[in-house]
NUMAR-426192 format. One line per field, with one value per residue: residue number from 1; x, y negated, z negated of N, C-alpha, C, O in turn; chain. Coordinates in nm, 3 decimals, decimal comma. Each point is the difference from the previous one (the first is absolute). Last residue first. Example, Ala and Ser with C-alpha at 12.3 -4.5 7.8 and 13.67 -1.06 7.14 Angstrom:
<nodes>
pos: c(2:1)
n.px: c(1,285:-0,022)
n.py: c(0,225:0,683)
n.pz: c(-0,708:0,024)
ca.px: c(0,082:-0,089)
ca.py: c(-0,119:-0,119)
ca.pz: c(-0,006:0,000)
c.px: c(-0,077:0,090)
c.py: c(-0,109:-0,120)
c.pz: c(-0,073:0,000)
o.px: c(0,051:0,104)
o.py: c(-0,111:0,002)
o.pz: c(-0,017:-0,066)
unit: c(A:A)
</nodes>
This chain:
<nodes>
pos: c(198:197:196:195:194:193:192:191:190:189:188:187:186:185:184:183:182:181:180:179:178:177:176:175:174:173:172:171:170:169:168:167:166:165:164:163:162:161:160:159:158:157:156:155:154:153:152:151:150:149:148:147:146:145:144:143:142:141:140:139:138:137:136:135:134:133:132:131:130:129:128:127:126:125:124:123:122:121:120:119:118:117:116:115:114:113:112:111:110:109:108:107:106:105:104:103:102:101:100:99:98:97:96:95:94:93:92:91:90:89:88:87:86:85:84:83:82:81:80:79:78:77:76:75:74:73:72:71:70:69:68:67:66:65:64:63:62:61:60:59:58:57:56:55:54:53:52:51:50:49:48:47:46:45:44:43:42:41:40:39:38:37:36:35:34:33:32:31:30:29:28:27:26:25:24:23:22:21:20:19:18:17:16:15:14:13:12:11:10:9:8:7:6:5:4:3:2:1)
n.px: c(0,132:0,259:0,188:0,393:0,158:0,600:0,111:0,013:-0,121:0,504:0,229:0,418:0,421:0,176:-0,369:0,034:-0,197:-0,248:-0,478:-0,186:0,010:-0,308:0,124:-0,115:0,101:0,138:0,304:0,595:0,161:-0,407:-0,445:-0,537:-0,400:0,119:0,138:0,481:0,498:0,349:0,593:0,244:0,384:0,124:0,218:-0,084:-0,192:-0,306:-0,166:-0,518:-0,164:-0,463:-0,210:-0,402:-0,281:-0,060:0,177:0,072:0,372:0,188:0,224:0,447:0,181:0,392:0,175:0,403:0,201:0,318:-0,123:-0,058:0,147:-0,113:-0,019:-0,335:-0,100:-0,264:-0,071:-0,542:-0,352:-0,342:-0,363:-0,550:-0,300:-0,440:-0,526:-0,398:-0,347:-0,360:-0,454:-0,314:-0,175:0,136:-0,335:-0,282:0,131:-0,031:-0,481:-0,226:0,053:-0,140:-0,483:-0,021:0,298:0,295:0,504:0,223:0,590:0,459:0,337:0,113:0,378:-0,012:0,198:-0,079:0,190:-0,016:-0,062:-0,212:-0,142:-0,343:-0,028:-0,085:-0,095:0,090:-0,171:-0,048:0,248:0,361:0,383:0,434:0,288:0,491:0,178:0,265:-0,148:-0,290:-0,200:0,035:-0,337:-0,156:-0,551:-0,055:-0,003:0,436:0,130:0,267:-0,134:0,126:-0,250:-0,322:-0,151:-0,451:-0,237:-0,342:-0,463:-0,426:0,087:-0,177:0,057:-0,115:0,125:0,171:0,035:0,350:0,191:0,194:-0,059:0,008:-0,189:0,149:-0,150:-0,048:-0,346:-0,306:-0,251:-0,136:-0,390:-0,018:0,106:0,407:0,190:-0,339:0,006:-0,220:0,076:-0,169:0,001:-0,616:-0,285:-0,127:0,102:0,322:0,067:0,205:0,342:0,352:0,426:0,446:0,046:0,130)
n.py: c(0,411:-0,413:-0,618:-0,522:-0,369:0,054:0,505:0,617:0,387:0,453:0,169:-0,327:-0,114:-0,276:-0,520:-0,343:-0,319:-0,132:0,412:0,658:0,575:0,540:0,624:0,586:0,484:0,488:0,457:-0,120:-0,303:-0,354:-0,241:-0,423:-0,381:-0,509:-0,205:0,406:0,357:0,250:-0,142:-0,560:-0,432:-0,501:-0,382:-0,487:-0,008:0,037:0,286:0,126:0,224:0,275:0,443:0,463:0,511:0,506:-0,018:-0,579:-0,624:-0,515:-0,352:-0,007:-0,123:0,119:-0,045:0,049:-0,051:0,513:0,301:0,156:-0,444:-0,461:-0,364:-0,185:-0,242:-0,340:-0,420:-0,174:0,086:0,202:0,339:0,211:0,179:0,230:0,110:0,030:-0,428:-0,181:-0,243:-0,243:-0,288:0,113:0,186:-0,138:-0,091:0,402:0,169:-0,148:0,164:0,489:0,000:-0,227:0,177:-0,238:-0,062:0,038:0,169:0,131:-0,135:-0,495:-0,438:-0,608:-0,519:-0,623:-0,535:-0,237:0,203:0,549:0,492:0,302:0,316:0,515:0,568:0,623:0,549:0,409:0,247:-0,242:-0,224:-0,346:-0,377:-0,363:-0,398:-0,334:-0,669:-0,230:-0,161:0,051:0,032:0,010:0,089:0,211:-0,395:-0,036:-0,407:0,029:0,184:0,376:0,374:0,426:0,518:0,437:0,467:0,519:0,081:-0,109:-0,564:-0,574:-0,595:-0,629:-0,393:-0,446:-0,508:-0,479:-0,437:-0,270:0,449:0,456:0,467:0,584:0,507:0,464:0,508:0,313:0,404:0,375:0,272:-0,413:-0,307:-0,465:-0,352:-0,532:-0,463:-0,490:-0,474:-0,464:-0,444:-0,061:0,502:0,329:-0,033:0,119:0,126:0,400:0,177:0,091:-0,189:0,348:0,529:0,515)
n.pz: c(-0,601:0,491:0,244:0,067:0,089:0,219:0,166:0,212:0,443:0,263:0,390:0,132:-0,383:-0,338:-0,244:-0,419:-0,385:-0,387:-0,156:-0,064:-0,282:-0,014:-0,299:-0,196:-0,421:-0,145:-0,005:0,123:0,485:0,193:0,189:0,060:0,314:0,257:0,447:0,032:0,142:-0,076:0,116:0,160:0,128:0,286:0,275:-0,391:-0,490:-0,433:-0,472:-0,390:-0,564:-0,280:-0,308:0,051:-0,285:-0,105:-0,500:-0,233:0,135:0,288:0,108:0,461:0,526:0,368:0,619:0,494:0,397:0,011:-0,491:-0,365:-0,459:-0,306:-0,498:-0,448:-0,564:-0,271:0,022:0,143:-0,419:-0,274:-0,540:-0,197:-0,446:-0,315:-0,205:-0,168:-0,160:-0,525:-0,226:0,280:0,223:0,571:0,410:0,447:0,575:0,469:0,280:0,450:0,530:0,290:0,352:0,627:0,430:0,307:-0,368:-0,306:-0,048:0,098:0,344:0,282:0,015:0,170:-0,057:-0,322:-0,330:-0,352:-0,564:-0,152:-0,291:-0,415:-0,562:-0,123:-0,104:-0,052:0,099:0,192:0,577:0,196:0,283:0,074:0,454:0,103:0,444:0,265:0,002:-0,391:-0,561:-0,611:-0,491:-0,378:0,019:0,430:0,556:0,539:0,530:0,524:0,379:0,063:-0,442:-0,210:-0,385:-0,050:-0,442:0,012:-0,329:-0,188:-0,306:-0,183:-0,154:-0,008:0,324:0,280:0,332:0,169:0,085:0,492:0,309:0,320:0,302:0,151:0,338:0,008:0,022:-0,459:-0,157:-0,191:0,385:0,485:0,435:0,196:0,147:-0,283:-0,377:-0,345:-0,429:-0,355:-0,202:-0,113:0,143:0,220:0,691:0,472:0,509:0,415:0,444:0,254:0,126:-0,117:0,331:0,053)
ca.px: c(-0,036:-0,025:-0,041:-0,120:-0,108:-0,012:0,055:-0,011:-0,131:-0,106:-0,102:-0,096:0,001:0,146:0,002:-0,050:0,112:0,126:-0,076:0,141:-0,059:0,043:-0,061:0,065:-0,085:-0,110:-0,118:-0,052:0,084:0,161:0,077:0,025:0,037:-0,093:-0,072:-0,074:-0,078:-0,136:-0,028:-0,044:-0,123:-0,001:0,032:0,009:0,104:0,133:0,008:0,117:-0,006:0,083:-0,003:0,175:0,071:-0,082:-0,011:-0,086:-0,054:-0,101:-0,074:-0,131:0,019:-0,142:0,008:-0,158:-0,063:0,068:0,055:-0,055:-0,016:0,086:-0,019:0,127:-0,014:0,016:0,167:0,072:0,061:0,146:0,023:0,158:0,019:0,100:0,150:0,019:0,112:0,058:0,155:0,040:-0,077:0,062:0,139:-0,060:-0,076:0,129:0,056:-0,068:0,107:0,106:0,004:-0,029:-0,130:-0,088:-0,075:-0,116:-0,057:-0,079:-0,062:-0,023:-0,015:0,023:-0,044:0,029:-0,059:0,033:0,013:0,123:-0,010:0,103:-0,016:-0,038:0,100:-0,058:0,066:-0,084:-0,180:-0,026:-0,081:-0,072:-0,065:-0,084:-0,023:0,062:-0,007:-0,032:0,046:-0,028:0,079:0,109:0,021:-0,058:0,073:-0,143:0,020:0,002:0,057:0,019:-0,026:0,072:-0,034:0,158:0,008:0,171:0,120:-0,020:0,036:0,084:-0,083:0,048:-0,014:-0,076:0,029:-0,062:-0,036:0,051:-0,004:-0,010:0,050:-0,065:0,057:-0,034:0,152:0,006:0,003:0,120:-0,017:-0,017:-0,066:-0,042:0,041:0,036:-0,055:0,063:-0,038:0,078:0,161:0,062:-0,071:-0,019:0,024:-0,142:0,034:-0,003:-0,109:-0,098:-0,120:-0,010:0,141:-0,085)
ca.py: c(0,064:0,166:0,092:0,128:-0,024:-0,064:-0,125:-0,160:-0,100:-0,057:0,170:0,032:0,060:0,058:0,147:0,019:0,007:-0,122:-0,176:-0,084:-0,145:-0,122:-0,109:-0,129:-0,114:-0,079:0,056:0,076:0,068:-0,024:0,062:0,125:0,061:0,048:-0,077:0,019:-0,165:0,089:0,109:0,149:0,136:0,098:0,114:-0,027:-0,106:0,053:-0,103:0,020:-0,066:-0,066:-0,163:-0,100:-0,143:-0,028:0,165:0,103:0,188:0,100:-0,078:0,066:-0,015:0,001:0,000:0,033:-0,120:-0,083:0,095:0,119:-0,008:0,181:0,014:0,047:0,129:0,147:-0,003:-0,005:-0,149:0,015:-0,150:-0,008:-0,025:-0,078:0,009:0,090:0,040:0,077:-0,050:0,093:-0,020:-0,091:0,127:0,035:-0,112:-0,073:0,167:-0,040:-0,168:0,046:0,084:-0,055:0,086:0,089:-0,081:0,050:-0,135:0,016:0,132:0,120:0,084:0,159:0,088:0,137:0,055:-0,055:-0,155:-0,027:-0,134:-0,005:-0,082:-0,104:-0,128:-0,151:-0,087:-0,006:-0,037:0,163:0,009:0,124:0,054:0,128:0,051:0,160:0,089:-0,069:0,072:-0,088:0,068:-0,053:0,014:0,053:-0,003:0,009:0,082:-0,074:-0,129:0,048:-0,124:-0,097:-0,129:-0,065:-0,132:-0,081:0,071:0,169:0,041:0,146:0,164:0,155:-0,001:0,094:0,141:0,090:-0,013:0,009:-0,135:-0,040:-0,117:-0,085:-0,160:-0,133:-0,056:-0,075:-0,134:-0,037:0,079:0,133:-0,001:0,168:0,098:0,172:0,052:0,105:0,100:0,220:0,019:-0,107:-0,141:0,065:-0,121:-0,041:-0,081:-0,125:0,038:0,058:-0,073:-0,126:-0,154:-0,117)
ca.pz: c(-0,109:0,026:-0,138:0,048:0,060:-0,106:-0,009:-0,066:-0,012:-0,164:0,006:0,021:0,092:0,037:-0,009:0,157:0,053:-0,009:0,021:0,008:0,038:0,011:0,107:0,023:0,091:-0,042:-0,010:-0,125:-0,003:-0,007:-0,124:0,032:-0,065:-0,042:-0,063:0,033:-0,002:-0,018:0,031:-0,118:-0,037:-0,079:0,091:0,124:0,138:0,116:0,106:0,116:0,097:0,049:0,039:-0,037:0,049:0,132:0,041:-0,130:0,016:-0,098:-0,081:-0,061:-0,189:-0,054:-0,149:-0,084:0,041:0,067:0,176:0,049:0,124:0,046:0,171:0,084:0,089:-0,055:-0,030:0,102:0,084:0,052:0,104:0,058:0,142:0,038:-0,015:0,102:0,136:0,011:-0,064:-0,127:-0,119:-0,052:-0,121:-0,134:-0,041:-0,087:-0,027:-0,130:-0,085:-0,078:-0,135:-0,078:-0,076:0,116:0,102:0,028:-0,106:-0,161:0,024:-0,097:0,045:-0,056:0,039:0,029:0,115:0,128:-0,047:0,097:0,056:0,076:0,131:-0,102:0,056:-0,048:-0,052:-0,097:-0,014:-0,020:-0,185:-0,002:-0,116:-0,001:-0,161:0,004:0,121:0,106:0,087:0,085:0,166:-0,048:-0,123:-0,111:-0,143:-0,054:-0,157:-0,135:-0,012:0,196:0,047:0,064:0,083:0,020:0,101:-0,023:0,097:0,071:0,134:-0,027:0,041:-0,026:-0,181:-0,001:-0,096:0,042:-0,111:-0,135:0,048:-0,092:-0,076:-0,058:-0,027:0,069:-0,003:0,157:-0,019:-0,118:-0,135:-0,038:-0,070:-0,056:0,127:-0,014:0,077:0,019:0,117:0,011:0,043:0,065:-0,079:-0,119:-0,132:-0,076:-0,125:-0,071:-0,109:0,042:0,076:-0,057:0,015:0,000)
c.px: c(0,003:-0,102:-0,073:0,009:-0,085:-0,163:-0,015:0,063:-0,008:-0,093:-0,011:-0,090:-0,094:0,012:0,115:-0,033:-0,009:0,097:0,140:-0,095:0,139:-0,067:0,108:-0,093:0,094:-0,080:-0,114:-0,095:-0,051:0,066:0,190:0,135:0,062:0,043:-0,079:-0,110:-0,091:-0,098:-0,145:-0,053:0,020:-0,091:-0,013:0,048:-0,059:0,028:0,116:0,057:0,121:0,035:0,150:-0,038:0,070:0,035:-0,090:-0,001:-0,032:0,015:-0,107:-0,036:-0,118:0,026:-0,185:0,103:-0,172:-0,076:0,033:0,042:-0,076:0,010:0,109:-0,058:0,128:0,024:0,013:0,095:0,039:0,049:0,166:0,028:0,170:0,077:0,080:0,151:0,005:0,045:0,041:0,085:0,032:-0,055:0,049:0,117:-0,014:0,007:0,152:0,071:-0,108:0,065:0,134:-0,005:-0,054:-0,078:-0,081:-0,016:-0,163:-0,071:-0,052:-0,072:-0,032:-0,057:0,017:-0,083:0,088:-0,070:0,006:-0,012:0,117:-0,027:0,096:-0,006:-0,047:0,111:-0,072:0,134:0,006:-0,154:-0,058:-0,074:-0,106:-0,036:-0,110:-0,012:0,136:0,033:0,033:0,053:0,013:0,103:0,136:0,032:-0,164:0,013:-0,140:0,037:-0,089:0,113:0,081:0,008:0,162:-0,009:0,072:-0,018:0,138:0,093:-0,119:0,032:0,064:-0,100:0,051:0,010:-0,113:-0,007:-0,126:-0,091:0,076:-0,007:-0,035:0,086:-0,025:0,123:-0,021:0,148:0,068:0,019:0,091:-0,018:-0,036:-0,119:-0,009:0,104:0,020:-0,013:0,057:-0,099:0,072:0,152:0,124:-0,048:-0,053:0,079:-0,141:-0,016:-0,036:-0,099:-0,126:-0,077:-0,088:0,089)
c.py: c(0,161:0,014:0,162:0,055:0,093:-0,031:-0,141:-0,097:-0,086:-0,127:-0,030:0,117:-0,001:0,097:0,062:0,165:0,026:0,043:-0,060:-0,178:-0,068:-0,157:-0,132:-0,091:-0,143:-0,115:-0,112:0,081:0,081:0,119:0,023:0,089:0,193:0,092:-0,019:-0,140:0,014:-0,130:0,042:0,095:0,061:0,070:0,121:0,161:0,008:-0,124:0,054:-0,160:0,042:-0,115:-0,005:-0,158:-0,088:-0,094:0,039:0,141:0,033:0,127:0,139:-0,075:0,052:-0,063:0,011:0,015:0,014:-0,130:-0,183:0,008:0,183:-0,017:0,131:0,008:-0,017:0,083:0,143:0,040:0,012:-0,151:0,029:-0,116:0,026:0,007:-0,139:0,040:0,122:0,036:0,142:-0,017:0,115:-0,026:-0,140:0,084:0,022:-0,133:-0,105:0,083:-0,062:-0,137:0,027:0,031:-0,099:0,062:0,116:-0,114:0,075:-0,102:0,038:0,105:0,099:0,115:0,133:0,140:0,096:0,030:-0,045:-0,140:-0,035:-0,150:-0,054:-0,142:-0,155:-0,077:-0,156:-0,112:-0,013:-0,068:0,164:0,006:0,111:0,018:0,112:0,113:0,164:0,100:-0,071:0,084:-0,078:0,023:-0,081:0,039:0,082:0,063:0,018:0,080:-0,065:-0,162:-0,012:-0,150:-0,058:-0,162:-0,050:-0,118:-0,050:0,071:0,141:0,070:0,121:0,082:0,167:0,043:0,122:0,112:0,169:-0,029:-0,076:-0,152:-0,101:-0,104:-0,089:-0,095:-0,131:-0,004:-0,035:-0,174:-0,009:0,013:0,155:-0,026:0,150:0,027:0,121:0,078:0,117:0,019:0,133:-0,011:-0,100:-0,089:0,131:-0,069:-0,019:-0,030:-0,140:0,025:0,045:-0,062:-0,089:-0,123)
c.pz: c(-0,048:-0,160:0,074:-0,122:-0,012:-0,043:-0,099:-0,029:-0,121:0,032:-0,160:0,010:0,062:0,156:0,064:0,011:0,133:0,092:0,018:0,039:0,039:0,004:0,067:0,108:0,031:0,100:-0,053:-0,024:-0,146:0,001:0,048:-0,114:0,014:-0,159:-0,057:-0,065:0,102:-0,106:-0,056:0,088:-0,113:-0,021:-0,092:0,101:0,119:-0,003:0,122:0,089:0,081:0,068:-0,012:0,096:-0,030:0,091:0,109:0,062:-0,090:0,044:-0,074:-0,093:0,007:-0,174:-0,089:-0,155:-0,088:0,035:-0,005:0,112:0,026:0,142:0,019:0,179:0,134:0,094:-0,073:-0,024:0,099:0,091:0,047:0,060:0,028:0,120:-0,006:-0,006:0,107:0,156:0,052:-0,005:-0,115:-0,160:-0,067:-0,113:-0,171:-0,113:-0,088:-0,112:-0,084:-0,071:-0,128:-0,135:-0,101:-0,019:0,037:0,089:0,056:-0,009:-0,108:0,059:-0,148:0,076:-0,006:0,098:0,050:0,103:0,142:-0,026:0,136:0,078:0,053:0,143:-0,075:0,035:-0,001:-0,140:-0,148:0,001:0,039:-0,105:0,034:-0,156:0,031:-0,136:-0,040:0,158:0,132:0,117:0,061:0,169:-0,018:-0,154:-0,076:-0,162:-0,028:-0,106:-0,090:-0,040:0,105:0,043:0,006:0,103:-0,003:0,131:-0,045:0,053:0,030:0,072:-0,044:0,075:-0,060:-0,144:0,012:-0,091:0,040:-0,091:-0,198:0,023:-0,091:-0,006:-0,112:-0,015:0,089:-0,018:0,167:0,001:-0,090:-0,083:-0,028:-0,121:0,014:0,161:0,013:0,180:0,013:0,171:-0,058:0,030:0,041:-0,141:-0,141:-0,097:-0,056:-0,108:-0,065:-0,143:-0,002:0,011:-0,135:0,000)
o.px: c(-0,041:0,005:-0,089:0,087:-0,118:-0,042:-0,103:0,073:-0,084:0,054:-0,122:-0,112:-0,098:0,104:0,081:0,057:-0,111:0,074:-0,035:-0,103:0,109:-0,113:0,105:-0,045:0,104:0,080:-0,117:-0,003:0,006:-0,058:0,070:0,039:-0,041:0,113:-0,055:-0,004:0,015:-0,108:-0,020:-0,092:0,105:-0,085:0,072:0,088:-0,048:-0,069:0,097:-0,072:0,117:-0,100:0,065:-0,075:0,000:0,063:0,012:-0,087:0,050:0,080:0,027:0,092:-0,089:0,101:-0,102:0,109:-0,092:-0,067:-0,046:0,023:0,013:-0,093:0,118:-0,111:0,034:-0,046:0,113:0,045:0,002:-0,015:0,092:-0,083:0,090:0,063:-0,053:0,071:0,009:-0,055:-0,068:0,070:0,002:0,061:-0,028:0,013:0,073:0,078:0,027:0,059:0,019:0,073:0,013:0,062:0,058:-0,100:0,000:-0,115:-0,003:0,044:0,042:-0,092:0,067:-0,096:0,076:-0,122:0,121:0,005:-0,055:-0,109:0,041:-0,108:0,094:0,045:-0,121:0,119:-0,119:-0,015:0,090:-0,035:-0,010:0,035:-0,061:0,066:-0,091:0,053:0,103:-0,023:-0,089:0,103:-0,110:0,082:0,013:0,069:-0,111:0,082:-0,101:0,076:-0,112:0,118:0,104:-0,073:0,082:-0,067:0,036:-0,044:0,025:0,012:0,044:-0,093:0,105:-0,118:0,026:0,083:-0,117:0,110:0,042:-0,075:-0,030:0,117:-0,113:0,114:-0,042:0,100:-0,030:0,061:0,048:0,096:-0,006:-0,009:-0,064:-0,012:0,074:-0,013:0,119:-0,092:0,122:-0,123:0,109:0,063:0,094:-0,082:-0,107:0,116:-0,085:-0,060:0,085:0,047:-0,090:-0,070:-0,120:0,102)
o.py: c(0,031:0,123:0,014:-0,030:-0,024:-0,042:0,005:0,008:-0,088:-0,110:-0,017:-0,038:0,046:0,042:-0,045:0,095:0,018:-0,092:-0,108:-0,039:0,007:-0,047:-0,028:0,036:-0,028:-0,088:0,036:0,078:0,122:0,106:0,035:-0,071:0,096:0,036:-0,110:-0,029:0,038:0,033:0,030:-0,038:0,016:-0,062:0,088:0,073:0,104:-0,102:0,072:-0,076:0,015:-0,039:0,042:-0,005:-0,062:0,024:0,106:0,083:-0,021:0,023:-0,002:-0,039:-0,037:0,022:-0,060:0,049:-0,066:-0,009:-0,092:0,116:0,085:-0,054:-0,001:0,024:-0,114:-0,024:0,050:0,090:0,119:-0,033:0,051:-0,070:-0,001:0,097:-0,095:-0,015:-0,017:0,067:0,095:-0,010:-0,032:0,042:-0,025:0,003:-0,033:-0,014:-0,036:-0,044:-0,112:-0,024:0,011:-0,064:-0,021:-0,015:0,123:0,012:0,090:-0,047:-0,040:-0,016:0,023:-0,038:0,046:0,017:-0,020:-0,059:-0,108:-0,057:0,096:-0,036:-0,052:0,012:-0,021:0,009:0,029:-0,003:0,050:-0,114:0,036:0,000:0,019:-0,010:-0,022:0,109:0,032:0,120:-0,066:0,062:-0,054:-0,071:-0,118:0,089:-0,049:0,085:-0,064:0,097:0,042:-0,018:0,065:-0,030:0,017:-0,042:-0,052:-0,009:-0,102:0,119:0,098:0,012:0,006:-0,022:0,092:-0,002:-0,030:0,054:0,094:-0,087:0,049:-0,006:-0,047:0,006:0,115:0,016:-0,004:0,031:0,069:-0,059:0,078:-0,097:0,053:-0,104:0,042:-0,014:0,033:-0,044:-0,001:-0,002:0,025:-0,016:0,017:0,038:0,061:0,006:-0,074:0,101:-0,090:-0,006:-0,083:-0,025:0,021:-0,031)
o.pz: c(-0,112:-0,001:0,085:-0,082:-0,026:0,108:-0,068:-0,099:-0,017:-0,003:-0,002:0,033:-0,060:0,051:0,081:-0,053:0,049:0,038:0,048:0,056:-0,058:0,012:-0,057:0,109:-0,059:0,035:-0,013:-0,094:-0,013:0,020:0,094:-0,093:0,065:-0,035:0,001:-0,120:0,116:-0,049:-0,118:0,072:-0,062:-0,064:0,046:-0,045:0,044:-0,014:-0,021:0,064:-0,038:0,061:-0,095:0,098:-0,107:0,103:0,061:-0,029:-0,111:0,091:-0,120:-0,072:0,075:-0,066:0,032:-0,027:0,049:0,103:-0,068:0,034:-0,088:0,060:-0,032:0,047:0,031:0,112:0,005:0,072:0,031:0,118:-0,064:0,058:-0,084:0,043:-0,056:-0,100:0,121:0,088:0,038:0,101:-0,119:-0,098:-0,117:-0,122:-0,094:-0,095:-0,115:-0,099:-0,049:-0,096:-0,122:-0,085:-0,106:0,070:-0,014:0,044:0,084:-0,105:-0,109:0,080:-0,100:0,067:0,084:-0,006:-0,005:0,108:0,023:0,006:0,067:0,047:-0,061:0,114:0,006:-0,029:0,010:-0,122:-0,067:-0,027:0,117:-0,118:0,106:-0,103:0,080:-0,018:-0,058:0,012:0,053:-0,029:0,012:0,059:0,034:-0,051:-0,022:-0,036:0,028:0,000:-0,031:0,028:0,011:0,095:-0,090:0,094:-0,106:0,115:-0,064:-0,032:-0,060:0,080:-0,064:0,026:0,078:-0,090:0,022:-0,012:-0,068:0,044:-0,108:0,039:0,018:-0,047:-0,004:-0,070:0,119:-0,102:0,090:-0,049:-0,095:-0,075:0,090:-0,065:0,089:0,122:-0,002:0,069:-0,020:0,007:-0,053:-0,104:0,078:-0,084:0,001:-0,041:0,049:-0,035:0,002:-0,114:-0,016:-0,099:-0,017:-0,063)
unit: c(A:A:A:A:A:A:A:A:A:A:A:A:A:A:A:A:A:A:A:A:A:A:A:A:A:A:A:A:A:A:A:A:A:A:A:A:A:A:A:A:A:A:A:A:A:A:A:A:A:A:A:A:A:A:A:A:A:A:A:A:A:A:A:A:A:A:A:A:A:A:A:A:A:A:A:A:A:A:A:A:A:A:A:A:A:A:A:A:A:A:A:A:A:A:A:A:A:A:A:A:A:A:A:A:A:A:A:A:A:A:A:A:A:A:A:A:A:A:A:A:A:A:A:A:A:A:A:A:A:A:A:A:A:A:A:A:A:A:A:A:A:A:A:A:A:A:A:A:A:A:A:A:A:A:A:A:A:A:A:A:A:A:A:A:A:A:A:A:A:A:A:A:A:A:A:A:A:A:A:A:A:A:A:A:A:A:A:A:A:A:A:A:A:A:A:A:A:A)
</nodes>
């Protein structure tokens, strides 16, 4: 899905969001945050990982900015989420989209008590591995099913058996993409700065 494509619902005043997938383990969307903008507490239904694309986005005490990853486990609590600059995030897992379910999330908020405890991976945490000539990956999460990563190429550079879609690693665990900042690395991959595979 290019960037461009699909369109922007107003979620309340300066949050728009837009689905790019929508399943049984929750939407995987865009959202932007316009500055001062906040979304109120909820509770997660699904694991939900999110990514800031640009700006900052500050939960709770957390301040997160571009390239910051976070992971909340189902049935964890997010305390309210704002952006002082405005911001655009990428999340998998969230109930956008199922109306029910984001009441569903809505109302948990209101019951005291956190849940697990989120992960967060800065930009500046975690190591860059190289895997094949010109690709480097930093692993950000796994629960033995599914692994998050970020892969980045150099310039003129493949991954063997890369694929724009979801599909299973060298580990055996799922993997999705998204690429938004670097040059695509090849034409025959369909994603380029912009596109999102969910």
């Amino acid at each position: 899905m290019h960037g461009r494509d699909g369109g922007w619902s107003e979620l309340k005043a300066g949050v728009q969001s837009k689905i790019l997938r929508a399943g049984a383990g929750g939407s995987s969307v865009l959202i932007r945050l316009n500055p001062g903008a906040t979304l109120p507490v909820h509770r997660h239904r699904h694991l939900e990982e999110g990514i800031v694309l640009t700006g900052s986005m500050q939960m709770g005490e957390l301040d997160l900015g571009v390239a910051d990853y976070h992971v909340s486990a189902p049935g964890s609590r997010h305390a309210v989420i704002t952006s002082r600059d405005g911001c655009l995030t990428y999340l998998r897992g969230t109930s956008l989209g199922n109306t029910m379910g984001l009441v569903i999330e809505l109302l948990g908020g209101l019951v005291p008590g956190a849940g697990e405890a989120p992960v967060t991976i800065t930009g500046k945490d975690g190591q860059w591995q190289p895997i094949a000539e010109g690709v480097e990956e930093k692993r950000l999460w796994r629960d033995g099913q599914q692994a998050s990563r970020f892969i980045r190429f150099a310039p003129g550079s493949s991954l063997a058996g890369h694929r724009a879609c979801a599909g299973r690693g060298n580990d055996g665990c799922r993997w999705r993409n998204l690429l938004w900042r670097s040059p695509c690395p090849q034409p025959r991959i369909s994603l380029c700065p912009g596109r999102y595979a969910p």
